[in-house]
C-alpha positions, 0 to 999 in steps of 0.5 A, spaced: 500 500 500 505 505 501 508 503 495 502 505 491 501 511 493 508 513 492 507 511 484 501 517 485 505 521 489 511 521 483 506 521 477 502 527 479 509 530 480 511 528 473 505 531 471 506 538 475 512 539 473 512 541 466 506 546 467 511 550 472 515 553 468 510 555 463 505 558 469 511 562 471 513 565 465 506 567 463 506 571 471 512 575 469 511 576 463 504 579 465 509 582 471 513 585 466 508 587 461 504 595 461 497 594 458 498 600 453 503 601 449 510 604 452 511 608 445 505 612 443 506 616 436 509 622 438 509 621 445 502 624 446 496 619 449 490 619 444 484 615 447 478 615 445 471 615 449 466 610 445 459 609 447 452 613 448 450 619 452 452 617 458 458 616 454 458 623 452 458 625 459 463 620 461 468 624 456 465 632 458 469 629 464 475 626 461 477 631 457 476 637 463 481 631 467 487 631 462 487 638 460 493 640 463 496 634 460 500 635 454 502 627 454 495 625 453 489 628 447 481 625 449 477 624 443 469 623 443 466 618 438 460 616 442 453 616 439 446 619 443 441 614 443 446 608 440 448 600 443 448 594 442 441 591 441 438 596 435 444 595 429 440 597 424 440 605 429 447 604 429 451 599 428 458 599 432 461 593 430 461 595 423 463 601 424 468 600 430 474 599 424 472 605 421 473 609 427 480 605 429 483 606 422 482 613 423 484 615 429 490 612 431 488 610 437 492 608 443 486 607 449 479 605 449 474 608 455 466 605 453 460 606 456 454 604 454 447 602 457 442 607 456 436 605 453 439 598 452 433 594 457 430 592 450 428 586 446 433 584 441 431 581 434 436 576 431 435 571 426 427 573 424 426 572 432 424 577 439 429 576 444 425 577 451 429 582 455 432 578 461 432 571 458 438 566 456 437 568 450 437 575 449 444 576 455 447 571 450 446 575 444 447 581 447 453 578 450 456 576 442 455 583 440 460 586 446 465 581 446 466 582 439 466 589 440 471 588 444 475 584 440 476 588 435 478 594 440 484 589 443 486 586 436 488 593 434 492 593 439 489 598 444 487 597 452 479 598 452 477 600 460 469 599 459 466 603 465 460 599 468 453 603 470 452 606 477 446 605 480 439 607 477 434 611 480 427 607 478 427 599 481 426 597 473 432 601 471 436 599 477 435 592 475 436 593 467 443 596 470 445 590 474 443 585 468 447 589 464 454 589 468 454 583 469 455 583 462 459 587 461 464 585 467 464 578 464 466 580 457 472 585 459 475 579 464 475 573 458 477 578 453 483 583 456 479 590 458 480 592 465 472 593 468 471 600 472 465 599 477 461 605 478 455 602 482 457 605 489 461 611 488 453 614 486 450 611 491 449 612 498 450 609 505 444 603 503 447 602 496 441 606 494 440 612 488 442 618 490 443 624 487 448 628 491 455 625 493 461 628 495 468 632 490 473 631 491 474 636 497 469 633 500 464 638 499 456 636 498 455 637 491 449 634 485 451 630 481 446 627 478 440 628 473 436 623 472 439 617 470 445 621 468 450 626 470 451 633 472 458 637 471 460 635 477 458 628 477 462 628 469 468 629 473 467 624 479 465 618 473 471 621 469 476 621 477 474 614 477 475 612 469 482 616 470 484 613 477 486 606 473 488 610 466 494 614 470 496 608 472 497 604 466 501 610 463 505 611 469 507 603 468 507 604 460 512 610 461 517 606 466 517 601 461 520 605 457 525 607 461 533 606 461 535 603 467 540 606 470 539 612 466 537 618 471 530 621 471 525 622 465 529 630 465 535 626 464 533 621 460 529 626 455 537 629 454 540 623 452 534 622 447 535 628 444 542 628 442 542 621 439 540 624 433 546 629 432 551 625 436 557 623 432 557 615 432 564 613 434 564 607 430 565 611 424 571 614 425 574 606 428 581 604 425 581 599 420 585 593 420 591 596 417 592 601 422 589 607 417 583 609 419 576 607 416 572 613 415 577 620 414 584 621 417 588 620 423 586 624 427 578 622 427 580 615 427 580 611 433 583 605 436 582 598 440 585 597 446 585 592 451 585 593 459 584 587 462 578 584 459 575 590 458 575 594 450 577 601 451 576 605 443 581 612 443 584 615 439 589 613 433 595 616 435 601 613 439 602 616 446 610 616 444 609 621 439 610 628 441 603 632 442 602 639 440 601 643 446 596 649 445 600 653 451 606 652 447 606 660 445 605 662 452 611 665 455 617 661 458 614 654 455 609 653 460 601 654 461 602 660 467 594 663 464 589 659 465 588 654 459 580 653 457 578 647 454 571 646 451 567 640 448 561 641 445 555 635 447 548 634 445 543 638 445 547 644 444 550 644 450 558 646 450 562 644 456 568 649 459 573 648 463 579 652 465 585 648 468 591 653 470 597 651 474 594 654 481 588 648 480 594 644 477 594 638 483 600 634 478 605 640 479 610 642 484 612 650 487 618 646 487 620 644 479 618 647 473 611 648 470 609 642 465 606 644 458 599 643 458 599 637 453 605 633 456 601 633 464 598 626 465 590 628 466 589 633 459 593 626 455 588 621 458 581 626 459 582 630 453 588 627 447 585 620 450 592 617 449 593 611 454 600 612 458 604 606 459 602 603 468 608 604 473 611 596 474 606 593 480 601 598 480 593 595 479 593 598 472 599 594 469 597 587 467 604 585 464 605 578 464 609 574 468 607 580 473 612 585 475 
């Protein structure tokens, strides 16, 4: 008996293990995966809003949320008085193709349900509000409309209605959310409840609802909103669309790199920043693309591929001070370097900052000083016997 009950033990495990690395690898790529693009064209968000009034409202608040934004434009497409059970009014699944290909879209925010609580025809049939029939026809025609917003790449947050003031109303809005949560899961939107947030203490409609200073305001009329409910539905629509974008942008991110102002330098100059490759020595010894003095050169430090310029560091160098009195640099010699972006280092090296000089012996020439043939002439100078940096063999 033990020993049948070992064989099981070993058989489950067996058949366990394969699946673990896949279940694994799916949660982190999901970990690792921002929902909206890391890359929108232009660096500027477009989202559109899709959905009847309720969804032109949705939008009156949505755009008043991002106005001050640069990063991200709140475009409306919805439709008063349109859904999913009259096509022959307006059909969205036809004419969704046409909006996408059209606006470049990155995000989706939908609302609809207004003027939804009624029968459905399908195939020369009614189908009664409420049976199997109609949630499963009904549920056919949103699930597609999702797909083809997710198959062209967008992130869609399908916002659920909020509590309705009639009990009939009330349960058509319930009917309908169901729906909707259900198709956004097994399709790949995000579902944004709205039900409690416009209710009271005992879940019930309500007219009135606190800002976000917490000031009692109106915030519905009717079944629909307010100015001061647009921006409380939109609060909760932007709650989980700042977030993604956040994720999307830190995606993106260089790590290591700095902050986004620093990284907004780097990527401004890479267009105009010289490509050291271009200037690379050739084989020979000459250089690939110009003269000596632009080519560079390879050289081995350790393990490390170190490129400088093509020139020996026995050979004489120029010494920029040369014209100055006595051979030496005893005025402050300016160095200057221009980088990305328009920007221009200078720096001024004199013999009182000159830390490589003695009061006690005569000045070095600017150009033979250990630092300005390193940092500047990029030479690389020959290591003292048994210092870190000489890699001589047999060690010295």
């Amino acid at each position: 008996m033990p020993r049948f009950i070992g064989l099981i033990i070993l058989t489950l495990a067996a058949l366990l293990v394969p699946l673990a690395p896949d279940a694994v690898a799916a949660q982190d790529a999901l970990a690792h995966r921002s929902y909206i693009t890391p890359f929108p064209n232009g660096d500027r968000y477009r989202i559109v809003v899709l959905g009847d009034g309720l969804g032109e409202e949705l939008w009156n608040g949505l755009y008043r949320t991002f106005e001050d934004d640069p990063t991200v434009d709140v475009l409306q497409q919805s439709k008063k008085w349109t859904g999913f059970t009259d096509p022959k009014r307006y059909d969205w699944n036809s004419q969704i193709d046409k909006i996408m290909s059209d606006g470049n879209y990155h995000a989706a925010v939908v609302l609809f349900g207004l003027g939804e609580n009624k029968p459905i025809s399908k195939d020369g049939k009614v189908l009664k509000v409420g049976t199997e029939e109609w949630r499963e026809a009904y549920g056919g025609r949103v699930e597609t409309f999702i797909a083809k917003l997710r198959g062209a790449g967008l992130g869609v947050y399908w916002v659920g209605l909020p509590v309705m003031r009639s009990e009939g109303q009330r349960n058509a809005a319930e009917r309908l959310n169901d729906v909707f949560r259900e198709k956004a899961f097994v399709n790949g939107a995000k579902f944004v409840d709205t039900w409690s947030e416009f209710a009271d203490e005992n879940g019930q409609y309500t007219l009135v609802g606190t800002d976000e200073q917490g000031r009692t305001q109106r915030m519905r009329d009717g079944d629909g909103f307010t100015g001061y409910g647009n921006l409380k539905l939109a609060k909760l629509v932007n709650k989980e669309l700042r977030q993604d974008i956040e994720l999307a942008k830190k995606e993106r991110d260089i790590p290591l790199a700095g902050d986004p102002e620093e990284q907004a330098k780097v990527a401004s100059g890479l267009t105009s920043a010289p490509d050291p490759v271009a200037g690379r020595a050739a084989p020979g010894g000459g250089a690939a693309d110009g003269g000596e003095e632009d080519a560079l050169r390879e050289d081995q430090v350790g393990d490390v591929s170190v490129f400088r310029p093509n020139r020996d560091a026995a050979a004489p160098v120029a010494d920029p001070s040369a014209d100055a009195a006595g051979g030496g640099a005893r005025d402050p010699q300016v160095i200057t370097a221009d980088l990305p972006g328009g920007y221009t280092a200078i720096s001024s090296i004199s013999a009182v900052s000159d830390v490589t000089l003695s009061s006690s012996r005569p000045q070095l020439p600017l150009a033979q000083r250990p630092y300005y043939r390193v940092l500047v002439r990029g030479e690389q100078l020959e290591p003292k016997s048994g210092r870190a940096d000489d890699f001589a063999w047999p060690p010295s």
